[in-house]
Every structure is written in C-alpha cells, then in structure tokens.
mmCIF file as Biopython writes it, N, C-alpha, C and O atoms, coordinates in Angstrom:
data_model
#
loop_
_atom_site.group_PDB
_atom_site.id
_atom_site.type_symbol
_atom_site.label_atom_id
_atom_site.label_alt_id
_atom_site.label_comp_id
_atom_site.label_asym_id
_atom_site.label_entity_id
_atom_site.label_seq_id
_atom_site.pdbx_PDB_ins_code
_atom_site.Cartn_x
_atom_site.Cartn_y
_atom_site.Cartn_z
_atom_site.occupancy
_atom_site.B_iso_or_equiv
_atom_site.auth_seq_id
_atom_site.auth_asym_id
_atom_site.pdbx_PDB_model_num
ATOM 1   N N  . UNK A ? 1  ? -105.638 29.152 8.455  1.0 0.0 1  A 1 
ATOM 2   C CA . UNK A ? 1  ? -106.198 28.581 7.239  1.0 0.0 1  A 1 
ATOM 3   C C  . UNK A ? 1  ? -107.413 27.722 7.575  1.0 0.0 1  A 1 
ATOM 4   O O  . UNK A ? 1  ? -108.332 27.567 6.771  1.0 0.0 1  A 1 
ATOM 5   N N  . UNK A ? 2  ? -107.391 27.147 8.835  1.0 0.0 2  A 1 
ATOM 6   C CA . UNK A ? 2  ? -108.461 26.208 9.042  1.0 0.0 2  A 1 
ATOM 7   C C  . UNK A ? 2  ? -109.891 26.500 9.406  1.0 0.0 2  A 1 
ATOM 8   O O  . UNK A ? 2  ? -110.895 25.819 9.201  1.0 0.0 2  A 1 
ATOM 9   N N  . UNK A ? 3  ? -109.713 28.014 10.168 1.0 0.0 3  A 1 
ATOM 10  C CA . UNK A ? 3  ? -110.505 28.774 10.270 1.0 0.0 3  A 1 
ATOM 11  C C  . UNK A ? 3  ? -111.472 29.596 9.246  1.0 0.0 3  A 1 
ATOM 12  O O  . UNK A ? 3  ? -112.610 30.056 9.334  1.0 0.0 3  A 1 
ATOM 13  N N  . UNK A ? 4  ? -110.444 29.559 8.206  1.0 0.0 4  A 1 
ATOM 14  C CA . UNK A ? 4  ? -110.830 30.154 6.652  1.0 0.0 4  A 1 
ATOM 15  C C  . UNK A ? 4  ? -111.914 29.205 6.528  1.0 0.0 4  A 1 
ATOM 16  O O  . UNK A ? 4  ? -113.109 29.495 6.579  1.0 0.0 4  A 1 
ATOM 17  N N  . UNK A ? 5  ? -111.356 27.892 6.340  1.0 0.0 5  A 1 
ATOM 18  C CA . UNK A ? 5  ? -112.211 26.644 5.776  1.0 0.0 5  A 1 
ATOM 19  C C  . UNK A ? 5  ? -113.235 26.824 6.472  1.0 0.0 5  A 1 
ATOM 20  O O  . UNK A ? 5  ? -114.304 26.894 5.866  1.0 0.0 5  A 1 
ATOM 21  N N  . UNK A ? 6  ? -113.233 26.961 8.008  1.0 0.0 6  A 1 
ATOM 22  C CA . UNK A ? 6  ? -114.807 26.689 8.308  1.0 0.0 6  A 1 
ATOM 23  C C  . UNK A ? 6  ? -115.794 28.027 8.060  1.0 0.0 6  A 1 
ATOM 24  O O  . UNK A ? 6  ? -117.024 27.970 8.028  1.0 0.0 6  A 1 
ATOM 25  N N  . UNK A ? 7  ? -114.956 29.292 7.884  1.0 0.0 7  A 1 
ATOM 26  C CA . UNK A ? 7  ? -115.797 30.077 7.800  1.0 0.0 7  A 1 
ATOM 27  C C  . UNK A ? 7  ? -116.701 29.832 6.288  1.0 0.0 7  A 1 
ATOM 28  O O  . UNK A ? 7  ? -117.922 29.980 6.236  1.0 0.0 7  A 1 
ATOM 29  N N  . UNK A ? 8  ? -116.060 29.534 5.395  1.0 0.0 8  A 1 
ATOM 30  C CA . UNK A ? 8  ? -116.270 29.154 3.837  1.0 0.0 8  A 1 
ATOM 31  C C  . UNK A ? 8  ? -117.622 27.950 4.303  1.0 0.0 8  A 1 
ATOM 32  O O  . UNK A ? 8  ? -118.815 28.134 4.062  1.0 0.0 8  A 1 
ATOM 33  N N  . UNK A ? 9  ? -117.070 26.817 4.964  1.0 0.0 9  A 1 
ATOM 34  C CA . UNK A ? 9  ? -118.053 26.169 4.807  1.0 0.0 9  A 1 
ATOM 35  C C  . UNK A ? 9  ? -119.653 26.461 5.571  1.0 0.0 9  A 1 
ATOM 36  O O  . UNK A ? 9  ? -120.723 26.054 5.119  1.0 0.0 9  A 1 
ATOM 37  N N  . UNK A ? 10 ? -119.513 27.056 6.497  1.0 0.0 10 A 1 
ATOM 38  C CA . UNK A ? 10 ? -120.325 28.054 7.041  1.0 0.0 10 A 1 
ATOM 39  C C  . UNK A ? 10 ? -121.410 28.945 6.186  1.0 0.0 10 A 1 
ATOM 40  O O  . UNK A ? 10 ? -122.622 29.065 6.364  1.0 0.0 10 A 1 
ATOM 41  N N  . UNK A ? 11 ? -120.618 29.479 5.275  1.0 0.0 11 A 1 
ATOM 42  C CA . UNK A ? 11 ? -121.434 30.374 4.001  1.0 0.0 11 A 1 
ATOM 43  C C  . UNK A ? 11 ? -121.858 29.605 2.812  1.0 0.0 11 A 1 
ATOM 44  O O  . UNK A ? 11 ? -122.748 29.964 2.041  1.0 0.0 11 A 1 
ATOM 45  N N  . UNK A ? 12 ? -121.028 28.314 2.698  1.0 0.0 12 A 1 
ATOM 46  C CA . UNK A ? 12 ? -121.614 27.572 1.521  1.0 0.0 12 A 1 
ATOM 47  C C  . UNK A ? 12 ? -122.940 26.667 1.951  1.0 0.0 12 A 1 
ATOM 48  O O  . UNK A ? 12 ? -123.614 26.146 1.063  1.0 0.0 12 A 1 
ATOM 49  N N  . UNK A ? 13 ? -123.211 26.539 3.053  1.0 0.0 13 A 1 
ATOM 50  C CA . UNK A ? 13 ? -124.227 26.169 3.465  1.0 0.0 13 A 1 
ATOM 51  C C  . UNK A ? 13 ? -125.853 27.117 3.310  1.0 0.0 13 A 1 
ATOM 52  O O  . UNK A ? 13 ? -126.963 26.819 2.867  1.0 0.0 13 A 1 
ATOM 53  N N  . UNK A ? 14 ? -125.361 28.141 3.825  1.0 0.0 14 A 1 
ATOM 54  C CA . UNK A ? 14 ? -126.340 29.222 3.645  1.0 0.0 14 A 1 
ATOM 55  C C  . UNK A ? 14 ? -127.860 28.963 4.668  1.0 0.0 14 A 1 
ATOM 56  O O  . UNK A ? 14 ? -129.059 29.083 4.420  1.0 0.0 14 A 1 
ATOM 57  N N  . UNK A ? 15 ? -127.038 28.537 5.956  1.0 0.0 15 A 1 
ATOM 58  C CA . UNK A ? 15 ? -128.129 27.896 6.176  1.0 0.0 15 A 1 
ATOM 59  C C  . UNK A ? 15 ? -128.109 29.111 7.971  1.0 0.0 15 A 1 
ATOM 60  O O  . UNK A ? 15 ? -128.477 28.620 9.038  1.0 0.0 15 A 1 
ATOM 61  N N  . UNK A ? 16 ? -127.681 30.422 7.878  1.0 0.0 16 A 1 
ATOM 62  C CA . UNK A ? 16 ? -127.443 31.284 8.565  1.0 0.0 16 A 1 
ATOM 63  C C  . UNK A ? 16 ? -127.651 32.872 8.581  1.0 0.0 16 A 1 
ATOM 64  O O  . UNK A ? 16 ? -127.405 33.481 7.540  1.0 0.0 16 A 1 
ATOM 65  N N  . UNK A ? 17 ? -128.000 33.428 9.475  1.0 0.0 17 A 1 
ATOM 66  C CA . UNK A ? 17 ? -128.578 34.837 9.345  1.0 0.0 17 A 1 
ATOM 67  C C  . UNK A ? 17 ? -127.608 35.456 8.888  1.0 0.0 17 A 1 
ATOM 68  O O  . UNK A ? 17 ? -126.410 35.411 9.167  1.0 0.0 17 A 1 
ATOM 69  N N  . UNK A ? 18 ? -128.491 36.356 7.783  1.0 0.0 18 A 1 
ATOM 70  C CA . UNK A ? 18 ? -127.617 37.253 6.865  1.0 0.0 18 A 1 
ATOM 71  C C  . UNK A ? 18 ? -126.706 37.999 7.281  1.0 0.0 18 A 1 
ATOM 72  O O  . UNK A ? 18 ? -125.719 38.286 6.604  1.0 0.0 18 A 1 
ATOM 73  N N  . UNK A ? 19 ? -127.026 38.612 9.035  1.0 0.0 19 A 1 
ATOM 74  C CA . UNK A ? 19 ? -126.206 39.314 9.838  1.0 0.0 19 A 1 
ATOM 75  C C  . UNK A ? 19 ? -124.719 38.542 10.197 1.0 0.0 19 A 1 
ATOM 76  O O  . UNK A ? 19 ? -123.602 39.001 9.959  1.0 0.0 19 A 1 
ATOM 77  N N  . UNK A ? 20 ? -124.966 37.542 10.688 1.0 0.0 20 A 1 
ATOM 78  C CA . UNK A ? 20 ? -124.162 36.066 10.592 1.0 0.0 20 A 1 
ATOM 79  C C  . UNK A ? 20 ? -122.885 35.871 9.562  1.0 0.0 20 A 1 
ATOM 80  O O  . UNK A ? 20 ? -121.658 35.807 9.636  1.0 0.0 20 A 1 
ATOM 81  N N  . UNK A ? 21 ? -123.978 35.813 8.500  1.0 0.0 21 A 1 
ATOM 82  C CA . UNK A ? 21 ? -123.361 35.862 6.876  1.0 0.0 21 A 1 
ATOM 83  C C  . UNK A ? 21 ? -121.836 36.938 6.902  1.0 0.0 21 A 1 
ATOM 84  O O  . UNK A ? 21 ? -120.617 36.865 7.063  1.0 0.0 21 A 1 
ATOM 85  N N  . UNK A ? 22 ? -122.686 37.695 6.682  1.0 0.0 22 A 1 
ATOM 86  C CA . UNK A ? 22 ? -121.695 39.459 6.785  1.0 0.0 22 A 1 
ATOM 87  C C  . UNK A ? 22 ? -120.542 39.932 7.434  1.0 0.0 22 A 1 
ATOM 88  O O  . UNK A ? 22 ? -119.706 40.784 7.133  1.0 0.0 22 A 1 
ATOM 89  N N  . UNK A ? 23 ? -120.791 38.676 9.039  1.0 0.0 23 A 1 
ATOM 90  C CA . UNK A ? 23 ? -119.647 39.071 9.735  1.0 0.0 23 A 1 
ATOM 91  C C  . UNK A ? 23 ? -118.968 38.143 9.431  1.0 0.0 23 A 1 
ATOM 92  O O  . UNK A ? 23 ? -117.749 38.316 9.444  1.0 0.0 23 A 1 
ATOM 93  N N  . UNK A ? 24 ? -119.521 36.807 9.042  1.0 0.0 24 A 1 
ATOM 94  C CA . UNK A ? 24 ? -118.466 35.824 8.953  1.0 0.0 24 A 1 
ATOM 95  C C  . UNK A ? 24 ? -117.086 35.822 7.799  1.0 0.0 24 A 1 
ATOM 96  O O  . UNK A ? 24 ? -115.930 35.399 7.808  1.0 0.0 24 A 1 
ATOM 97  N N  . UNK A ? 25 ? -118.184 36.726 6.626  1.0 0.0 25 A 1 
ATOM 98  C CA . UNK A ? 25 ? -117.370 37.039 5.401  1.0 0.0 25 A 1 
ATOM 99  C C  . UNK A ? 25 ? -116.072 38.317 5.936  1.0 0.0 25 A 1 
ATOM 100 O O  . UNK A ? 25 ? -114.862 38.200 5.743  1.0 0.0 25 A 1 
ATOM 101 N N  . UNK A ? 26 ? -116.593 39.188 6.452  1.0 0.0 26 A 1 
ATOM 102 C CA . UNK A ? 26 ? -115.897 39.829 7.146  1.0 0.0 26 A 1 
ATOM 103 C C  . UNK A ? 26 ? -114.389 39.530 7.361  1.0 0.0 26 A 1 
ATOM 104 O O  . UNK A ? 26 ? -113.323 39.838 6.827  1.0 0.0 26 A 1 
ATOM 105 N N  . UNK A ? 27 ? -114.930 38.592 8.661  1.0 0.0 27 A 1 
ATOM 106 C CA . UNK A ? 27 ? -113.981 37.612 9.205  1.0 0.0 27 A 1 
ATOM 107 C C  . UNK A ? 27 ? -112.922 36.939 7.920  1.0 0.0 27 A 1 
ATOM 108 O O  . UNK A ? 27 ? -111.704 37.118 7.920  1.0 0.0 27 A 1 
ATOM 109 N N  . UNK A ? 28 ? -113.557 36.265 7.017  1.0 0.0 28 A 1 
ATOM 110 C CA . UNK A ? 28 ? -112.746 35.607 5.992  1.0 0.0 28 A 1 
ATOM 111 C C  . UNK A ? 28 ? -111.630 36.323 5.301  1.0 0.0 28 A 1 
ATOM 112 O O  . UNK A ? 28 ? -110.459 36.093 5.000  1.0 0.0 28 A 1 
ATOM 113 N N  . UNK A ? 29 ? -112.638 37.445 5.160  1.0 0.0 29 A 1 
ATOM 114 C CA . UNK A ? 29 ? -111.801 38.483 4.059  1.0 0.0 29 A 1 
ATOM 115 C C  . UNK A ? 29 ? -110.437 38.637 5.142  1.0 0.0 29 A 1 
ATOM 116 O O  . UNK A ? 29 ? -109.450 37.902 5.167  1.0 0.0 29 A 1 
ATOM 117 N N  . UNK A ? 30 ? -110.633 39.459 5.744  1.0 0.0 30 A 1 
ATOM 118 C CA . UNK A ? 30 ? -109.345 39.558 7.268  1.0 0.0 30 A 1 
ATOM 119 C C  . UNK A ? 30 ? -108.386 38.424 6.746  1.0 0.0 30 A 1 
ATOM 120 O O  . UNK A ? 30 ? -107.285 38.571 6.216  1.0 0.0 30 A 1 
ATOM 121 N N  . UNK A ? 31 ? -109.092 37.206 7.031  1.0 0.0 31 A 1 
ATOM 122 C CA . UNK A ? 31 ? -107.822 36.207 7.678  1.0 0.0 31 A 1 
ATOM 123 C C  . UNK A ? 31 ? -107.217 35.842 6.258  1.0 0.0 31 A 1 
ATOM 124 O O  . UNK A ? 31 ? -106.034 35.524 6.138  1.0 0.0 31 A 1 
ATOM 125 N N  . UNK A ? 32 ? -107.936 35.896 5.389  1.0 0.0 32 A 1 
ATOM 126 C CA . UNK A ? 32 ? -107.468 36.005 4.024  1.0 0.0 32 A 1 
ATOM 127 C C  . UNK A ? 32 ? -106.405 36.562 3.684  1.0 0.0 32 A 1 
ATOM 128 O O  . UNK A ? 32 ? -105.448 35.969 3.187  1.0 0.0 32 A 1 
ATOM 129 N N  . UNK A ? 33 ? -106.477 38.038 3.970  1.0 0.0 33 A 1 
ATOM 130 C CA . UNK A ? 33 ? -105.604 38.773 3.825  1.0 0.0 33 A 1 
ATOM 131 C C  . UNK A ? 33 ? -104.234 38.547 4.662  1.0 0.0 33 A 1 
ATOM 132 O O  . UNK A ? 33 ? -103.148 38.889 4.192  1.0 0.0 33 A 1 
ATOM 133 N N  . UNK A ? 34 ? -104.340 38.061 5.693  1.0 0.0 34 A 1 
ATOM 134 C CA . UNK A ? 34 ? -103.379 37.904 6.259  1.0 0.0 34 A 1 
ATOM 135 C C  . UNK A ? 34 ? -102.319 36.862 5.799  1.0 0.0 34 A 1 
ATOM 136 O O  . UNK A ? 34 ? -101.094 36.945 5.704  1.0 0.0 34 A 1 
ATOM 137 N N  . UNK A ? 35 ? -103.361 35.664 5.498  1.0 0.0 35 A 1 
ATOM 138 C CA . UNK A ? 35 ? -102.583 34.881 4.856  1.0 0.0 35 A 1 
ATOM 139 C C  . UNK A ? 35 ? -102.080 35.200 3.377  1.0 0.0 35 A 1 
ATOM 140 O O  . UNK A ? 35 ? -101.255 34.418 2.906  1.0 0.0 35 A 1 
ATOM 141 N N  . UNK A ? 36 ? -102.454 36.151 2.694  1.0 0.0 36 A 1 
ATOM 142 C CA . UNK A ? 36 ? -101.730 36.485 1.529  1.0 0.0 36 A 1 
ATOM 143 C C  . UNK A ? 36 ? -100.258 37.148 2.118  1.0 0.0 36 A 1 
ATOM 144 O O  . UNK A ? 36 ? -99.199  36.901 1.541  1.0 0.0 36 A 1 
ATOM 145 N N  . UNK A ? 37 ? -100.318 37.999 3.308  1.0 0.0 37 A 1 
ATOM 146 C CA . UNK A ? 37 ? -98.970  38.242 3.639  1.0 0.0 37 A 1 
ATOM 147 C C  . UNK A ? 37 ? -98.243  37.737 4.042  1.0 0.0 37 A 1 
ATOM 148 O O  . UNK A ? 37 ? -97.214  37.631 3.374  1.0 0.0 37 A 1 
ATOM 149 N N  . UNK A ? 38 ? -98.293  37.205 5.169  1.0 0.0 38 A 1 
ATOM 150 C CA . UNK A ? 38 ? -97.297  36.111 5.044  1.0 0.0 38 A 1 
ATOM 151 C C  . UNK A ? 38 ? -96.287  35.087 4.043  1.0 0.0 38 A 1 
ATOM 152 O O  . UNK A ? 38 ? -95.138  34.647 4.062  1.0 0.0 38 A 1 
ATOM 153 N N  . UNK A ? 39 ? -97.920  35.000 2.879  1.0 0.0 39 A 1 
ATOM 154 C CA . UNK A ? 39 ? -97.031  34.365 1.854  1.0 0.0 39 A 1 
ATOM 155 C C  . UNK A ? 39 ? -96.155  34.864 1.154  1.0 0.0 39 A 1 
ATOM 156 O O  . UNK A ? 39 ? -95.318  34.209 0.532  1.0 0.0 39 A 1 
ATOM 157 N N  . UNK A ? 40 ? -96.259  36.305 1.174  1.0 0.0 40 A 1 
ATOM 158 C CA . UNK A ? 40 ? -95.469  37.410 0.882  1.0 0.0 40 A 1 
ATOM 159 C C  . UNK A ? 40 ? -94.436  37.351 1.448  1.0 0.0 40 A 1 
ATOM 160 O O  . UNK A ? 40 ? -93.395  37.163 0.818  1.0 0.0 40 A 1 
ATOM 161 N N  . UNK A ? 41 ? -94.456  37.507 2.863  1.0 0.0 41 A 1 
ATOM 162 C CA . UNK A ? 41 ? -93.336  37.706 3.359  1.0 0.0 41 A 1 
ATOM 163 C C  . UNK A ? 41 ? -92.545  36.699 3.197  1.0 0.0 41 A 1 
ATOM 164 O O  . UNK A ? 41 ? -91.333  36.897 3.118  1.0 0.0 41 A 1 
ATOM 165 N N  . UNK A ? 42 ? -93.018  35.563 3.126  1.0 0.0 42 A 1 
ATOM 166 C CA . UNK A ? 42 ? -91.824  34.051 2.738  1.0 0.0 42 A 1 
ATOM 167 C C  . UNK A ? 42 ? -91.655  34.034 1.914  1.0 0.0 42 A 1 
ATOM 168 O O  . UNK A ? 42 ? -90.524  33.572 1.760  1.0 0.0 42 A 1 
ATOM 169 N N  . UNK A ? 43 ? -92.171  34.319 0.879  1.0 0.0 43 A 1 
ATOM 170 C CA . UNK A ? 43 ? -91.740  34.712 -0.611 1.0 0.0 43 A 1 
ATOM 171 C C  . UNK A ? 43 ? -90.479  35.441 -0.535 1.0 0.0 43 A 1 
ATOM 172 O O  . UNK A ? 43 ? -89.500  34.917 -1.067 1.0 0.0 43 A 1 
ATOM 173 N N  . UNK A ? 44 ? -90.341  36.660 0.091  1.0 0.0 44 A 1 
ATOM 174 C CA . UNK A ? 44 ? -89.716  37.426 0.056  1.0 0.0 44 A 1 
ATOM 175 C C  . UNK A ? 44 ? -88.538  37.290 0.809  1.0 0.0 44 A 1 
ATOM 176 O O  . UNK A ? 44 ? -87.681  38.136 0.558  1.0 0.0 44 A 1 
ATOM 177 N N  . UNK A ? 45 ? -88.328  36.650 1.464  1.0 0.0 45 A 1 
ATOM 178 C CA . UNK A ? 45 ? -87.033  35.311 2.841  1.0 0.0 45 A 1 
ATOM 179 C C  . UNK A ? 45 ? -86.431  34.726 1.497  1.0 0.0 45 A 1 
ATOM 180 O O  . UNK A ? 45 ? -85.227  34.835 1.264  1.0 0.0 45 A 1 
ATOM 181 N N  . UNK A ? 46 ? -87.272  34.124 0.652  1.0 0.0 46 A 1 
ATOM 182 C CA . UNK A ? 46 ? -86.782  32.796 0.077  1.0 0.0 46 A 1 
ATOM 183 C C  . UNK A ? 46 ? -86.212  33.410 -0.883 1.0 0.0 46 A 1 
ATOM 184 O O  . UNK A ? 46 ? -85.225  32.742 -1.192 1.0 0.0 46 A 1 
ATOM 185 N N  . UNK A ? 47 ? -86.314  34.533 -1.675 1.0 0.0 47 A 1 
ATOM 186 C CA . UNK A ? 47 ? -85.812  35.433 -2.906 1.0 0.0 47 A 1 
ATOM 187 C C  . UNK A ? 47 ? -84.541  36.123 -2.337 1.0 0.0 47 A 1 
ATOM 188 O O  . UNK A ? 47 ? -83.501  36.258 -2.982 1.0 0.0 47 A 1 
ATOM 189 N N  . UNK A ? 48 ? -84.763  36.614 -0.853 1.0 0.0 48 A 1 
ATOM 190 C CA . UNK A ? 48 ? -83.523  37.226 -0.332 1.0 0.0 48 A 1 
ATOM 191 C C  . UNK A ? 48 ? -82.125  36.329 -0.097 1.0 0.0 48 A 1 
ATOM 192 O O  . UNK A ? 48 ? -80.957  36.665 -0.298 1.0 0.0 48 A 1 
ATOM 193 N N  . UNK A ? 49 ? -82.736  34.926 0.457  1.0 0.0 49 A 1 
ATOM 194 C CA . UNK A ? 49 ? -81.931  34.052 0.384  1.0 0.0 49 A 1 
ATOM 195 C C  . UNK A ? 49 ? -80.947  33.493 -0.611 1.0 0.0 49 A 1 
ATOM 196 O O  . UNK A ? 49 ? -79.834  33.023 -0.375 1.0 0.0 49 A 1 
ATOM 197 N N  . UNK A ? 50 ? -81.480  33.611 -1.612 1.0 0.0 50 A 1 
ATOM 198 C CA . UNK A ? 50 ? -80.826  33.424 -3.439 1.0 0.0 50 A 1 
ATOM 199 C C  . UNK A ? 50 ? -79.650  34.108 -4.086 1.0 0.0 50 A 1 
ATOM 200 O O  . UNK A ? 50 ? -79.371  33.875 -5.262 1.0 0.0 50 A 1 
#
C-alpha cells in the first residue's frame, strides 16, 4: 500500500518523463490489483468463518 502512495504521489506531481509516467502507472495498476485481492480473499476467511 505504501508503495501505491508513493507511486500516486509521484504522478500527482507530474514533474516526470512521460515514459516514467507509464511505467509507474503500470506499476500502480499491478499493485492495485493485488491489493483488491487480498481484500477479497479476507473477505472471503471472514464470511467462511460465520
């Protein structure tokens, strides 16, 4: 997640090559995603648990 943050703050700056830009978003999208699964998957622990 912390990594998210800096990539975000990284792009809200805009103060970086577009090539830069592209991979960093890249990058975000990825770790993004990952962290949506996980939340999934604990979601899905905590419902099984019930």
């Amino acid at each position: 997640m912390k990594k998210l943050e800096e990539i975000v703050g990284q792009l809200e700056k805009g103060e970086i090559a577009l090539e830069q830009a592209v991979e960093l978003y890249s990058q975000g999208i990825k770790i993004s995603a990952d962290c949506r699964k996980e939340l999934e998957n604990a979601k899905l622990k905590i419902t099984e648990e019930k």
